[in-house]
Every structure is written in C-alpha cells, then in structure tokens.
C-alpha positions as CSV (number, residue, x, y, z in Angstrom):
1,X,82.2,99.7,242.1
2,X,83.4,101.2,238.8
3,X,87.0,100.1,237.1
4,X,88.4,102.2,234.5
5,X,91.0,101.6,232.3
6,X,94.1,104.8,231.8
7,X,96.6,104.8,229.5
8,X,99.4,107.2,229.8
9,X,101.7,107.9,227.3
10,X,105.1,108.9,228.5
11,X,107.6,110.6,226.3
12,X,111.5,109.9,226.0
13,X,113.6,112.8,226.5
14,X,114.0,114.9,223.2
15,X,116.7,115.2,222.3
16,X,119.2,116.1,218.8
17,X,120.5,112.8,217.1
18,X,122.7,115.1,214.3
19,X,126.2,115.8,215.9
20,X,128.2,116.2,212.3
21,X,127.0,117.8,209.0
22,X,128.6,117.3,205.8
23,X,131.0,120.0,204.2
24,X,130.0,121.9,201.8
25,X,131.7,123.8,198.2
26,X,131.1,127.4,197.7
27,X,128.3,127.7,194.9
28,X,127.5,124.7,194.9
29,X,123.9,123.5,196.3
30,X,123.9,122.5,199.6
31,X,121.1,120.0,201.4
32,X,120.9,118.2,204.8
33,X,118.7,117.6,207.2
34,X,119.3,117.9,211.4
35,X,117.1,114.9,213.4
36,X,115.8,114.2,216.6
37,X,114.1,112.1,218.5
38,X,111.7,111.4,221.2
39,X,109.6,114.1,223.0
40,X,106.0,114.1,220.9
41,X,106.5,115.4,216.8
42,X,106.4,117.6,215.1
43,X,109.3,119.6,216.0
44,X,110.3,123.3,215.0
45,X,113.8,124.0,214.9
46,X,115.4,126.8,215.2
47,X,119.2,128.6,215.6
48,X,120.1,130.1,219.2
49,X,123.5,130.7,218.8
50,X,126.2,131.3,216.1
51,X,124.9,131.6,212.5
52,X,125.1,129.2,209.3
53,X,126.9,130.2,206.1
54,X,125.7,133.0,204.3
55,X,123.3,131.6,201.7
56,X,121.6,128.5,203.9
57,X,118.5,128.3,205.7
58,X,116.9,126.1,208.5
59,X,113.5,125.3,207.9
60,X,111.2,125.7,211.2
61,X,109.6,122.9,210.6
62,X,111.4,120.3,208.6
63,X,115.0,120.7,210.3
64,X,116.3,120.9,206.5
65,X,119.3,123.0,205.6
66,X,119.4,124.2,202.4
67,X,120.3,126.8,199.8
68,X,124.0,127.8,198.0
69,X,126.9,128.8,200.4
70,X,128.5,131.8,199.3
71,X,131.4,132.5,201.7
72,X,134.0,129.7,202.3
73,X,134.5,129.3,206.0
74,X,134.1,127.3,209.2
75,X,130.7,128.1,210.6
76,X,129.4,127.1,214.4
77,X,126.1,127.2,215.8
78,X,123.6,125.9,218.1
79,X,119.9,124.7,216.6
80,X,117.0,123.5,219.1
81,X,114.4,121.7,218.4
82,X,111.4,121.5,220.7
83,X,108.8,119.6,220.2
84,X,104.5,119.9,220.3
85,X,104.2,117.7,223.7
86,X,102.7,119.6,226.8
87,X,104.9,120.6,228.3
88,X,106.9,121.1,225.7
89,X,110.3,119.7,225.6
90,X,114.0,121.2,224.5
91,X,117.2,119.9,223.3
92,X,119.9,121.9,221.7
93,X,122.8,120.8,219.5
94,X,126.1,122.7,218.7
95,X,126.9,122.1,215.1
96,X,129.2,123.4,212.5
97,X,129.9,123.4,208.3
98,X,132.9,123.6,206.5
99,X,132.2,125.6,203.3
100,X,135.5,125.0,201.4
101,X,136.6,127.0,198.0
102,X,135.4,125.5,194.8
C-alpha cells in the first residue's frame, strides 16, 4: 500500500478591485494604477471597450495609467485583466476619468 500526499491549490475568482479613478487637469501629469485580485498573478490588462483620454496609456502588465491628458472631457471604458492561471481567468471593469480644464 502506497499513501501520497496532494496539494491543490484553488484560486479565488479574479476579479477588478478599482471601481473609481481620480480626476484628472488637462496638462498636467496624470498616474494611477487599476488592481485586482485573486485568480493566479501576474495579470495583463487591457481596454475592451470605450477609450481613455487622449494622452494616457494602460500598461499590459502593470495596470498603471499614465501619461498627460490633453482633451478635457468625461471618458468611459471597460479594462480586463486576466490572469496567468490555467485556465486562465477574466474579470472586466467599467471605469471612467474626468479630465477637467486647467
């Protein structure tokens, strides 16, 4: 008789913590950062819907938004992140930034 010892690691659900990101000033540098949790990291991020302000960027793997708005505006979208687990898991978010007017 043989006994072996398993262990199994189950993931939580992934999903998007960030539900609000801070306004922003035409111009003027803009950083943040969109979180998750659960599912297995690292995560790559990504937009599936909508668009951020001209002038910012999500990075793929980091979730940071970044760069210098240069349209004042109200602008909605929808990021993902999915994580490196097999099978891979998805969440979504829909999001938006204020840019006012300096």
């Amino acid at each position: 008789q043989t006994t072996r010892m398993f262990r199994i690691n189950i993931a939580r659900p992934l999903s998007v913590m960030t539900t609000t990101l801070p306004g922003g000033t035409q111009g003027s540098a803009y950083s943040t950062t969109v979180q998750a949790t659960g599912g297995q990291a690292p995560y790559a991020w990504s937009i599936i819907s909508g668009a951020l302000p001209p002038g910012l960027s999500l990075s793929a793997t980091s979730g940071s938004i970044t760069g210098t708005p240069s349209t004042a505006g109200t602008y909605s979208f929808t990021v993902r992140a999915t994580d490196s687990g097999a099978p891979q898991q998805q969440a979504t978010q829909m999001l938006s930034i204020q840019i006012s007017s300096p």
